[in-house]
N, C-alpha and C positions, 0 to 999 in steps of 0.2 A: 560414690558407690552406686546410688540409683543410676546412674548416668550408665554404667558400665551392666548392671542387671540387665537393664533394660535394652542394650544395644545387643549382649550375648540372649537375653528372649527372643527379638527379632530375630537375629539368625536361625536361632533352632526352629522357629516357626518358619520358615522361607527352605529353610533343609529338610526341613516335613514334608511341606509342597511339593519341592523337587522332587523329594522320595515318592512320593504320591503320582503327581507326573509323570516319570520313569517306569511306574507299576501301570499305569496306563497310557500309555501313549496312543494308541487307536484314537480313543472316545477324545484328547483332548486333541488331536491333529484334524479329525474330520468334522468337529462341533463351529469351529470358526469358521469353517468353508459353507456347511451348509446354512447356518445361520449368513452370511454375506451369500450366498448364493439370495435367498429368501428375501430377504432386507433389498437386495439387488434390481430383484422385479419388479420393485417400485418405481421405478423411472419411467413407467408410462404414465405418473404424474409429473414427468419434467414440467416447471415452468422457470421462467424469466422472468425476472424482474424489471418491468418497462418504464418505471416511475426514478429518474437521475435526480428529482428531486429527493423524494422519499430518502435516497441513500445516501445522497451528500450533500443536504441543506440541514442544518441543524435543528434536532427537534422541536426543541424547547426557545423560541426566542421569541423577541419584541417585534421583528419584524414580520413576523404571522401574524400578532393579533393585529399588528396595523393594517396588514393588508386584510382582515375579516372587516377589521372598521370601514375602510377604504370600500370593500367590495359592498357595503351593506349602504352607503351614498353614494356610490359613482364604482358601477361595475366595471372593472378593472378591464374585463373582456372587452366590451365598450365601447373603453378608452386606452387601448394599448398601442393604437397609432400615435396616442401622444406620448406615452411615457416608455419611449426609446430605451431596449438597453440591448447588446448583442447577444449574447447567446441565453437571455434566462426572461424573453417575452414570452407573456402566455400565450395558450390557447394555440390555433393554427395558424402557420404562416409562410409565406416562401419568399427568399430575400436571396438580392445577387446583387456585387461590387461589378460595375466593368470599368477597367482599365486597357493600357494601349502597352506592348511591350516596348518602345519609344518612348515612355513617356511626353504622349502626345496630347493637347489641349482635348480632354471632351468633351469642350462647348461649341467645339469648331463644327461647320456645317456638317460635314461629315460622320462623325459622329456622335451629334446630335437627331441627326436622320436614321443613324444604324441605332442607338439607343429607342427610338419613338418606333422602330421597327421592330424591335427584342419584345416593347411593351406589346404590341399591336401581338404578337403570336402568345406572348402569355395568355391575355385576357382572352383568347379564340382558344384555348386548351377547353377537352370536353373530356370528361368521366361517363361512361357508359355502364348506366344501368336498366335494368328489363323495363321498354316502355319509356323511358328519358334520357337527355344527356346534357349533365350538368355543367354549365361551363362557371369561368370566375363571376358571371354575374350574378349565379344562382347561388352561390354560396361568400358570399365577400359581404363584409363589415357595412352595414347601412350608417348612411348619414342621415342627419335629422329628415333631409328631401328625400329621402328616401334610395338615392342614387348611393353606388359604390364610391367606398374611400379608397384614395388613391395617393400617391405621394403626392406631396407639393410640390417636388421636382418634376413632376412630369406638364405640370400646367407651364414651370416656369418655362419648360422646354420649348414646345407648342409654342408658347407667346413670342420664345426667341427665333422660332423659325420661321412666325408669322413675320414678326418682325423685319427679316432676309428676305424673304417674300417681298414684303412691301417696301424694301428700303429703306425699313426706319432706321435712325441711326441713334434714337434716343433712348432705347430701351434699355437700363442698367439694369444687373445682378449683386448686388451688395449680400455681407457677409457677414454673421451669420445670419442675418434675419434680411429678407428682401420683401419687396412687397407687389403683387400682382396686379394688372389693369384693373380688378373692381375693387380694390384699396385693403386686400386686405395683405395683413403683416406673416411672413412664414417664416420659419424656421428651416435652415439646410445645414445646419454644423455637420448633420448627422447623414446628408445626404451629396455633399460636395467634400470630395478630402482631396488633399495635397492641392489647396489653393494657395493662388496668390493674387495678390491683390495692387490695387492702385491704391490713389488716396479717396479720401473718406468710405474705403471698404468697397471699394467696387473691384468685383473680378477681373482676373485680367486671366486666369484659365485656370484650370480645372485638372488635376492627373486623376483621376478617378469620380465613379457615379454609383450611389444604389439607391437600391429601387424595392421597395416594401409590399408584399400583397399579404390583405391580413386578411383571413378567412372566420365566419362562427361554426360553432362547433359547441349549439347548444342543444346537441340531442345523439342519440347514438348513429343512426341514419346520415344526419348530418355531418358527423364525428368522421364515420368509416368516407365517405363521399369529399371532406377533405385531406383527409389521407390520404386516398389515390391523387388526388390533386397535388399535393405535394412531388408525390413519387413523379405525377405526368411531368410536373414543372422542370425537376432535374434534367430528363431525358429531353424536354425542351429547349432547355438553357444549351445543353450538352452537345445538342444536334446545333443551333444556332451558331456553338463555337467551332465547331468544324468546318460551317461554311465562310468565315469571317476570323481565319487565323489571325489578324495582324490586330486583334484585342485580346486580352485573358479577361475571362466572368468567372467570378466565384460565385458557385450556388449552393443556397444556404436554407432549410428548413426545418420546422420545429419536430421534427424526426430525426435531424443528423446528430443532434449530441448524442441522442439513446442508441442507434443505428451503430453509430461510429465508437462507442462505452463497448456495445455488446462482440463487436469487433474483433475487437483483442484477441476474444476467444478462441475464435475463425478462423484467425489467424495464425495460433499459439501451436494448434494441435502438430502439427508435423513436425515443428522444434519440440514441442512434449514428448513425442514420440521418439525421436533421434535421443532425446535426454534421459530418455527410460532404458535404449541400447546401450547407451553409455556407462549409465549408473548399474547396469546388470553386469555389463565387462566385468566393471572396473574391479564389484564388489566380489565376483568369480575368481578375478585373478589375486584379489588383497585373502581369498578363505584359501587360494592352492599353495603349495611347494614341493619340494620335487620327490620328497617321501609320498608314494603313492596311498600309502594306508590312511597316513595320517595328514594327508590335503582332503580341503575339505569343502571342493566348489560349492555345491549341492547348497551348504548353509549358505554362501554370501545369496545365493539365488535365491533360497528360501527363505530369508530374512528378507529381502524386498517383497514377495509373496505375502508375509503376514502385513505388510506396513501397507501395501496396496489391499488386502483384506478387511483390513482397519477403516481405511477411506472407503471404499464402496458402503461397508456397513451403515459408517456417519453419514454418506451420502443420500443409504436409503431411507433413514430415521430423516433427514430433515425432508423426504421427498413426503415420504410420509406424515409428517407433522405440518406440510401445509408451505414450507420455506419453501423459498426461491434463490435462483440462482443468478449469481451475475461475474463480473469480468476479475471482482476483488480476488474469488475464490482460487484464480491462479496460484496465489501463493501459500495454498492450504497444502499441496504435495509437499513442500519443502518443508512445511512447518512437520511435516511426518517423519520424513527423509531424516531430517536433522536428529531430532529424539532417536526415532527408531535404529537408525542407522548402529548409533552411540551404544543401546542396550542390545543389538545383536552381536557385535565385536566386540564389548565387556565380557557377555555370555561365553563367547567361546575364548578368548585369551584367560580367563576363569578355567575355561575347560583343561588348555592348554598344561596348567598349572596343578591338576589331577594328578595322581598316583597313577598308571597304566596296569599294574597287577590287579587294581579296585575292581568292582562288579561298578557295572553302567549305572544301577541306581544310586550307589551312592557316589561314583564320582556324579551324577545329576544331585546331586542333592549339597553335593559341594560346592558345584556350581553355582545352583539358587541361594544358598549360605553365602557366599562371597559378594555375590554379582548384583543380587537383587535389594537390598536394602538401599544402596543407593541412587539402583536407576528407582524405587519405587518413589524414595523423597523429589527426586529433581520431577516426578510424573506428579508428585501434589503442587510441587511448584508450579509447574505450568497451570495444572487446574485454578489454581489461587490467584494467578496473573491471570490467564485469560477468563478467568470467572469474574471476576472483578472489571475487565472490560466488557462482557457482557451483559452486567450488570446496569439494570435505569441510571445509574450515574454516566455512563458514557452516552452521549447527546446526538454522537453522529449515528445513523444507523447501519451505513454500511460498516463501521467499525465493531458495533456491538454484533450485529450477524456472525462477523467475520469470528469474531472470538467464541460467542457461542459456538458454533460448530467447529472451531479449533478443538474446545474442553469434548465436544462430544469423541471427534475424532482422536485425541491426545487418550483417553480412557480407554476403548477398543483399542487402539494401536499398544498401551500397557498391557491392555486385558489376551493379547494373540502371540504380544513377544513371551509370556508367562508360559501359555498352553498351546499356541499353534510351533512356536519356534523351540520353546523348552523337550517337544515331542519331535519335532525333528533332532534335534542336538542327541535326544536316545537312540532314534533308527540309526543315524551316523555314527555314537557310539560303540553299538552292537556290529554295526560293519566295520570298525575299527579294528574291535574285539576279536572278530574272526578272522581278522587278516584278509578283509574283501578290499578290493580295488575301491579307492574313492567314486570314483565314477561309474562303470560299469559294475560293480559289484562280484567281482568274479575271483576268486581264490589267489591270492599271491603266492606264487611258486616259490618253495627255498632256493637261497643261495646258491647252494651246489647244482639245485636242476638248471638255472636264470643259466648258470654258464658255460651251458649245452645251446642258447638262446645266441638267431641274431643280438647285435649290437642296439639297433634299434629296440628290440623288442625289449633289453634288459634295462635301458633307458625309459621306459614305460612304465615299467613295475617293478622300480628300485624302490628297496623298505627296506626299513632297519626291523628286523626278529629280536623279540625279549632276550633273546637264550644267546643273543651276539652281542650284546649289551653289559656291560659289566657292572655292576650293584652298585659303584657310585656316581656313574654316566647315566642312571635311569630317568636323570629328572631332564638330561638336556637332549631327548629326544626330539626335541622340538623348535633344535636352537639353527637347524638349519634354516628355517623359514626365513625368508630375505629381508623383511622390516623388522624382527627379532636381535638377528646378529646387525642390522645395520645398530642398531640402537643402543645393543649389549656393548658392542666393538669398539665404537668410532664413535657416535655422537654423545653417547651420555658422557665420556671422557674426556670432549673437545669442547663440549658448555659449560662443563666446571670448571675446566683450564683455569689456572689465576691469569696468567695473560690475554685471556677470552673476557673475563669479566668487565675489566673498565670499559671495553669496547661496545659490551651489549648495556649496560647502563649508560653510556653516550647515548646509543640508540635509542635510547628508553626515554632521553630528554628530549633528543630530537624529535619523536615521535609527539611528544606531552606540549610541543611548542607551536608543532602545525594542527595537533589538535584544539588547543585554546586556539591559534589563528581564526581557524573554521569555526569553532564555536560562537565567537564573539559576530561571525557575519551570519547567524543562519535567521531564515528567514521563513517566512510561512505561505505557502503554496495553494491557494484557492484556488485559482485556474483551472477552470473547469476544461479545457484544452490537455492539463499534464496526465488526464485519464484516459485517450481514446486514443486509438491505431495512431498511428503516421500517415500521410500521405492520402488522407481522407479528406470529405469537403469540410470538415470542423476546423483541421490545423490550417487549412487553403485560407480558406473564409475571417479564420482567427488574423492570420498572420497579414491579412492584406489588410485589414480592419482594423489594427494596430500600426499600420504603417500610412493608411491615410484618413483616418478618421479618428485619433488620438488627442486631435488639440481640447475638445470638449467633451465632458462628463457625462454620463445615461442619463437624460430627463428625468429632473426629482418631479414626485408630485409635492403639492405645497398644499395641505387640506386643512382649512378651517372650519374645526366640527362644533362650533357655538356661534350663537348669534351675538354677533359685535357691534357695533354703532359704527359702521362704516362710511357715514356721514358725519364723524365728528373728526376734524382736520387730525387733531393730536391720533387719533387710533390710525388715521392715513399715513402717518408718519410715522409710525412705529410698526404698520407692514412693510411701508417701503425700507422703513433701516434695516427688519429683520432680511431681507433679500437684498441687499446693496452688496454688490459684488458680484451677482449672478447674471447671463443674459434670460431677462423675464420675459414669459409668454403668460399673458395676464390680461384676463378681463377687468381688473381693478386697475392699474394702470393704463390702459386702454379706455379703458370707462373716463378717468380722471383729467386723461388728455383729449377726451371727447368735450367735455365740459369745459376744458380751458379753452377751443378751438371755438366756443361759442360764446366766448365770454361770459360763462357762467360759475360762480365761484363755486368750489368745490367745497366748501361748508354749507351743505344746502340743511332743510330740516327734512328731517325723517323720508313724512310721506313723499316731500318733493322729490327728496335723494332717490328711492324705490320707484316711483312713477316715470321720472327721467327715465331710470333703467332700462324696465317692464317696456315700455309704450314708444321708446325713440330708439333708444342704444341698442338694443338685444332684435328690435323690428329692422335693424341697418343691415343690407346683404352684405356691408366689409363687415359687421360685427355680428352678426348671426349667429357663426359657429361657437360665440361663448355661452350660448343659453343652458348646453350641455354641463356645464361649471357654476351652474349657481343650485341651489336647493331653494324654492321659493316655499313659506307658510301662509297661510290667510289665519287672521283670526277674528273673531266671533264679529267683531266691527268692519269686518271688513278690508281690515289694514293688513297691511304685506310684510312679512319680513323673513330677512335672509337667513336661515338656519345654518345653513353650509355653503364653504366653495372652494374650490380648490383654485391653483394656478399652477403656473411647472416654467423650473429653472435649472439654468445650465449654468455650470462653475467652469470656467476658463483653467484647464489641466496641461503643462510639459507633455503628460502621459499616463491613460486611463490603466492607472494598476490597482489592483484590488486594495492595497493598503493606505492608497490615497482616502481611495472613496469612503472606504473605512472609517477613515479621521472624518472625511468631510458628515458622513453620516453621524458621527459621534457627536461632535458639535452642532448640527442642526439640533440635536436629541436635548443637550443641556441647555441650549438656548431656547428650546420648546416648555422646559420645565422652568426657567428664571422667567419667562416674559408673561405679560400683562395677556396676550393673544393667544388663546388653545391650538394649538395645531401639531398636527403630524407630518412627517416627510415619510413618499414612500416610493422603491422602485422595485421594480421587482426581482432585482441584482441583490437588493438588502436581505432578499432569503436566504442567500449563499454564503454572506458575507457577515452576517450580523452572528457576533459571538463565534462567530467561527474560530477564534485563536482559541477559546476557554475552552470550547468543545472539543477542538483538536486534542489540544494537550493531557484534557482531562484522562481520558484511557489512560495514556505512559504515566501520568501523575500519579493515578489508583493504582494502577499496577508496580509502580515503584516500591511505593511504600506498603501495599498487599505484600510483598516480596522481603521487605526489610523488618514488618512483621515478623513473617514467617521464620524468618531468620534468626531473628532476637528470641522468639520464642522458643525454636527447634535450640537454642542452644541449651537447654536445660535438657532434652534430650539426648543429644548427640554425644558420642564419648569425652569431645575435648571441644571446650566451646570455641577457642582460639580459632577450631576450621570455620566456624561462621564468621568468623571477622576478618578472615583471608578470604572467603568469599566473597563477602560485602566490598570491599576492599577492587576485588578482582574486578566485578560486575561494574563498578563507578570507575575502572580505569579504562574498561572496556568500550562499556554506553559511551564516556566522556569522547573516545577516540573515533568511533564511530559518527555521533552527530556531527563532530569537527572536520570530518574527513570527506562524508557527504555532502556536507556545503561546499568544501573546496573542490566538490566532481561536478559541481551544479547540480546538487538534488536537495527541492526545498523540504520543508518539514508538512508533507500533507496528509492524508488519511493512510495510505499505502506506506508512508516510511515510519507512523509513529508503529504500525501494525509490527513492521518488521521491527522496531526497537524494543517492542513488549514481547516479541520472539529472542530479540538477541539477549534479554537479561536469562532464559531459560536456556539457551546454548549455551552459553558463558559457564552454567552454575552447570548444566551437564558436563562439558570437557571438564572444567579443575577443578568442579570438589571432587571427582575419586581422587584426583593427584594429593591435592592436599590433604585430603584426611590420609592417605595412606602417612604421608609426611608428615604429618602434625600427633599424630599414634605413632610412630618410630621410636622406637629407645633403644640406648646403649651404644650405641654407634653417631658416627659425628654427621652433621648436617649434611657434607657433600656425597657421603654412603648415603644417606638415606634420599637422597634427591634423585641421585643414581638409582636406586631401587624403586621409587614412585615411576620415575620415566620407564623402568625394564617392566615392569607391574602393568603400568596403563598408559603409557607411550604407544602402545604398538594401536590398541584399541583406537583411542585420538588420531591417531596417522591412518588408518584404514576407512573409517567413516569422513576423515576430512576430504581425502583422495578422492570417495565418491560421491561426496556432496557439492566439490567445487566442480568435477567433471559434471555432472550434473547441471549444475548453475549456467554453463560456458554456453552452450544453446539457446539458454535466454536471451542474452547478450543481440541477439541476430535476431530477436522477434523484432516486426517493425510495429512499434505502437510504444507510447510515453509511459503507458503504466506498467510495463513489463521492463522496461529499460529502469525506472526507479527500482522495482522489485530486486531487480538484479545489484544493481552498486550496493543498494543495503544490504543484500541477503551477502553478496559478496565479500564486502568489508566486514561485516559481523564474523562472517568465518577465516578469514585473513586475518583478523586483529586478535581473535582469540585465540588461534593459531598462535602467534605471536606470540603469544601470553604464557601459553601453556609451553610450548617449547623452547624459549627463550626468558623471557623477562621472571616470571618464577622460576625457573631451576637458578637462575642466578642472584636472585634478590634472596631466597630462603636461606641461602647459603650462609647470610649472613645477617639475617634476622630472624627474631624468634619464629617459633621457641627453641629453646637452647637444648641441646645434646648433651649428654656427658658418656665417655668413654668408660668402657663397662673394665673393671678394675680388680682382680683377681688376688686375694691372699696367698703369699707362697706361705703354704704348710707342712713343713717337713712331713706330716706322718700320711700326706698325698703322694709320696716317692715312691715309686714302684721299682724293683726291682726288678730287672730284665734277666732272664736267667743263660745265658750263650757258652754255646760247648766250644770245648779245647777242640781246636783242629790242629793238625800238625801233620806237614808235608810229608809224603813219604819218601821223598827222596834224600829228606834231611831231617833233622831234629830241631826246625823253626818252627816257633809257633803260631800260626796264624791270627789269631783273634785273641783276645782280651775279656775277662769278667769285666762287666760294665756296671754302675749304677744310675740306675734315671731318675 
């Protein structure tokens, strides 16, 4: 009983409203416009969000504080020549692969020469500013001498062309680690790709080279002055490949990931545009048909009108509150489109279903009774779901952005289809009213005049008149409309069919089979590559980095932040076990083979171990560069010891994928916490990748269960709680089909798809719960009547906003960039699978599950006989008598 109070309160309040609205229409048509005009002018605070980390590294993890640790003994900035990772090195830098389209040796003289020629115009690049002109020496990474760091490929090159020079024929390149004329040991995994080798690791060629220029950028002046330098390098690199086609060089700097994120945008606008013609056709021609009174373009148009009202408004609230903008926000229209779409074609198929003798306000008032209670719940919905992702529990921040100004813009976009669209549906009513032309607004002529009228002209402003209409035809003046009768006619009658049934429950299996398929391979999508344009130097740069620099992992750092007895053999042996497997770059190892090469035992005592170090090893020009790798203490006596040191190791990889590194980072982690020796691993790839699956997930997880909440609880609400368990029901067959069908398109599970899957539980619950609750409130009549009448009811609604959501979507398709092509298959399939749902897979499953029907059953009671009272007629040509006393 409260259930049903409660649901008959809401309406009379929502038909107040209407009534209300209707009594004003002016004040609530013009309040949304000038308010978005207002809110609008905020855009000369546009900004941009320039920080890729900020929005898709997770906020909360273990690998920040290690790198705060890390940066607080060994500045990261520093030492980011040594800890290699591609696209997530700090600070500034500019970096290029050259290869040969032949696949051709690039240690041959040849291009060995054209490479030491690429370097020679880098480092001669000059930034001009008033008064100086900075070239890479003024701004490049100091070495302890004070001189520019530079690769170690570039010395080996040099050596090998001296080498040719002089005829040596003794100079090998070994792999990965080779070692230069003044003895010292380098590393090239990361600089030599698609080798091959001889034996014992000697080169035998080379299909690719690159070549690292790391810049500081430890002040703002400095900051801005390698920025240009980056940009100069590009157009360096760029010019150099023109004159020397018969190489490809990828050029790569620490500006093209944000460059080539921001891209998207850049790119989007003239498919966003074509998709805004589209979705205005589409939704023009889903409000006309061929009764000119009662077509009703003007709403599909002005129903886009409020939903584009909606978004500027939210746009100027976050311009105004200080938010930034970035490439995610593409998919914020659709997230409008979709809702809005839904409660403007409810509104008027509502409309449709008025008495036409009513006065305007109360058919609006019957309207908002009908229409509005359930677009208002599926509008808390979304607020609940996407509040719940905005909320400090979601960890990614482009995700939580994203949904906060979803919920801003989902509330406007409720708050204009109520008062901007509810106040149009009256001016159109009133022109309805008066018999004005839907579009031009001008007097429809009677019948009799029309056919004084060219042919054309009566084809224009063909109406059906109240007064032609016959008193029990009043209600199907509307049944001409063409997705009406398709649906009244033909379709509701051909998905009930018994012979249609086992066919679409086949379907229904088949579908539930390639969904579990895809489920069971979906996979998680870090790659920082599946967010930026196409055909940019990130995917170039990506792809060729992935093709010849894959055998070896991004340089871990190896940091040990206590002081250890490093001269006790057992502690030797248990750094070296902790790293056994890795190719090491180590002053500890190096140190230890220093000492064996002297015959001096590597158990020395303390001070001797430290003095060794200090005063021979670290004084040695091959061993120099490890002085940077130790933390040295004095204490009060005088004595030395080591507080800190890092080393850095490389894990022999098949193929550098985020999920590798993953585990391999995992496992350094627990084997940091069982062992005897404090230490951290850290790269700075670990930002991205650390906790990234929990962060991921976490949104769709919160928002799941926000949802099923909401659910369980609105059933003590709702008329019949049965419609929330057909919901629930619906939304996990849907989600289910969707994840599984995404994987099987190639699209992994990253920030962008869970986005859209915390959008698709609130599409879901928009198209089918009007269906069902109409169904699940039916009585008296048996399942397949009432399934038939849920479809004629809000079939037509579902078909109209589907039409112009997916026209809509089809333009994306052609953006060229990864993050808009994900956008699209999910936004896609969400509206394809629901689709599905709603006009297939339920009209045919309710048919024969609950709840049950019973056929409304009637007492015959004789003293209900009416007597019909009929005169004698009687021919006059004869004495037959025509008719009969009846009784009924």
């Amino acid at each position: 009983m409260l259930r049903q109070v409660l649901h008959g309160g809401l309406r009379t309040c929502f038909s107040r409203l209407g009534h209300f609205i209707a009594s004003h229409p002016v004040f609530f048509a013009s309040a949304p416009v000038l308010i978005s005009i207002l809110l609008g002018a905020s855009f000369s605070r546009y900004q941009v969000e320039e920080s890729v980390e900020h929005l898709l590294a997770p906020q909360h993890s273990l690998a920040k504080i290690e790198r705060n640790l890390v940066n607080s003994l060994f500045p990261v900035n520093r030492s980011k020549h040594r800890l290699y990772s591609d696209l997530q090195t700090p600070g500034r830098y500019g970096r290029v692969i050259v290869t040969s389209f032949q696949k051709a040796n690039m240690l041959d003289q040849h291009h060995t020469d054209l490479i030491l020629k690429l370097h020679t115009a880098v480092t001669k690049i000059q930034v001009p500013r008033p008064g100086f002109n900075y070239t890479f020496a003024h701004i490049c990474v100091l070495n302890n001498d004070k001189t520019c760091i530079v690769d170690d490929i570039i010395h080996v090159l040099e050596e090998l062309k001296n080498a040719r020079a002089t005829n040596r024929t003794n100079f090998a390149i070994t792999y990965p680690i080779t070692h230069l004329k003044d003895g010292r040991a380098v590393y090239n995994g990361h600089q030599l790709g698609g080798v091959t080798v001889h034996s014992k690791d000697r080169v035998k060629s080379a299909e690719a080279i690159q070549l690292t220029y790391y810049l500081q950028s430890i002040n703002s002046l400095n900051d801005m002055v390698a920025e240009r330098w980056e940009s100069s390098f590009c157009d360096t690199v760029k010019l150099f490949q023109k004159s020397n086609n018969k190489v490809k060089i990828y050029p790569y700097t620490s500006s093209s990931l944000r460059e080539d994120f921001q891209k998207t945008s850049r790119v989007s606008e003239r498919y966003l545009v074509t998709s805004l013609i589209l979705v205005v056709t589409m939704a023009i021609l889903c409000c006309s048909m061929q009764d000119c009174v009662r077509s009703k373009p003007w709403l599909g148009l002005l129903g886009l009108v409020s939903i584009s009202l909606a978004t500027l408004t939210a746009a100027g609230i976050i311009n105004l509150t200080g938010g930034k903008y970035n490439s995610t926000f593409l998919g914020l229209p659709f997230v409008m489109l979709g809702h809005g779409l839904y409660g403007t074609f409810e509104m008027l198929s509502s409309w449709r279903k008025t008495r036409e003798d009513q006065h305007v306000k109360e058919r609006t008032a019957e309207v908002y009774a009908d229409s509005m209670l359930s677009f208002s719940l599926t509008t808390a919905m979304y607020l609940v779901t996407f509040g719940i992702g905005a909320s400090p529990f979601t960890n990614i921040e482009a995700a939580r952005i994203f949904c906060c100004n979803s919920c801003i813009a989902i509330l406007f976009n409720y708050l204009y289809v109520l008062s901007f669209y509810g106040s149009s549906l009256v001016f159109t009513g009133y022109i309805e009213n008066n018999y004005q032309h839907s579009i031009c607004c001008r007097k429809v002529p009677k019948p009799e005049v029309l056919q004084e009228k060219p042919a054309w002209y009566r084809f224009l402003l063909t109406a059906r008149f109240s007064e032609d209409t016959a008193e029990g035809e009043e209600a199907n003046t509307y049944q001409s409309h063409l997705l009406v009768c398709f649906l009244k006619r033909y379709y509701c009658d051909w998905i009930t069919n018994t012979y249609v049934k086992p066919f679409v429950v086949l379907f229904y299996l088949v579908y539930i089979s390639f969904a579990l398929m895809g489920y069971l391979q979906v996979s998680e999508g870090s790659d920082l590559s599946n967010i930026v344009a196409t055909a940019t130097q990130t995917i170039e740069y990506t792809t060729a980095q992935q093709k010849y620099f894959s055998n070896y992992s991004p340089v871990i750092g190896f940091y040990i932040y206590e002081s250890i007895e490093y001269w006790n053999s057992s502690v030797q042996e248990d750094v070296l076990e902790f790293t056994k497997g890795f190719v090491r770059l180590s002053w500890f190892e190096s140190y230890l083979n220093y000492l064996r090469k002297l015959n001096i035992s590597t158990d020395l005592p303390k001070k001797n171990f430290t003095d060794m170090l200090r005063n021979s090893f670290l004084k040695s020009p091959q061993y120099s560069h490890f002085q940077e790798d130790i933390i040295f203490s004095k204490k009060y006596n005088d004595e030395v010891d080591i507080v800190a040191s890092r080393m850095y190791l490389v894990a022999k990889t098949m193929e550098t994928n985020k999920e590798e590194l993953y585990d391999l980072l995992e496992t350094l982690r627990r084997l940091s916490v069982t062992s005897k020796v404090k230490f951290i691993v850290f790269n700075p790839s670990f930002v991205f990748i650390d906790r990234y699956s929990s962060s991921l997930g976490a949104p769709l997880h919160n928002s799941c269960i926000s949802a099923l909440f909401l659910l369980f609880f609105s059933a003590f609400l709702v008329a019949n709680s049965l419609i929330n368990v057909w919901i629930t029901l619906t939304v996990v067959s849907v989600e289910f089909g969707v994840i599984g069908f995404m994987t099987l398109w190639k699209v992994e599970l990253d920030c962008i798809s869970v986005l859209c899957l915390i959008y698709g539980i609130n599409y879901t619950i928009d198209n089918c719960a009007p269906l069902l609750s109409t169904f699940v409130l039916g009585k008296d009549f048996t399942r397949t009547k009432w399934v038939k009448n849920a479809l004629e009811v809000h079939g037509v609604a579902i078909l109209q906003s589907y039409l112009c959501y997916i026209v809509g979507l089809f333009p994306l398709a052609a953006v060229p960039s990864n993050l808009t092509c994900t956008l699209f298959r999910c936004l896609f399939l969400i509206a394809f699978v629901t689709f599905f749902h709603c006009f297939a897979i339920l009209p045919v499953i309710l048919t024969f599950l609950p709840p049950s029907k019973k056929k409304r059953k009637e007492k015959k009671n004789p003293e209900n006989r009416e007597e019909i009272e009929c005169v004698e007629m009687v021919d006059i040509d004869s004495t037959r008598v025509v008719d009969q006393i009846t009784t009924v």
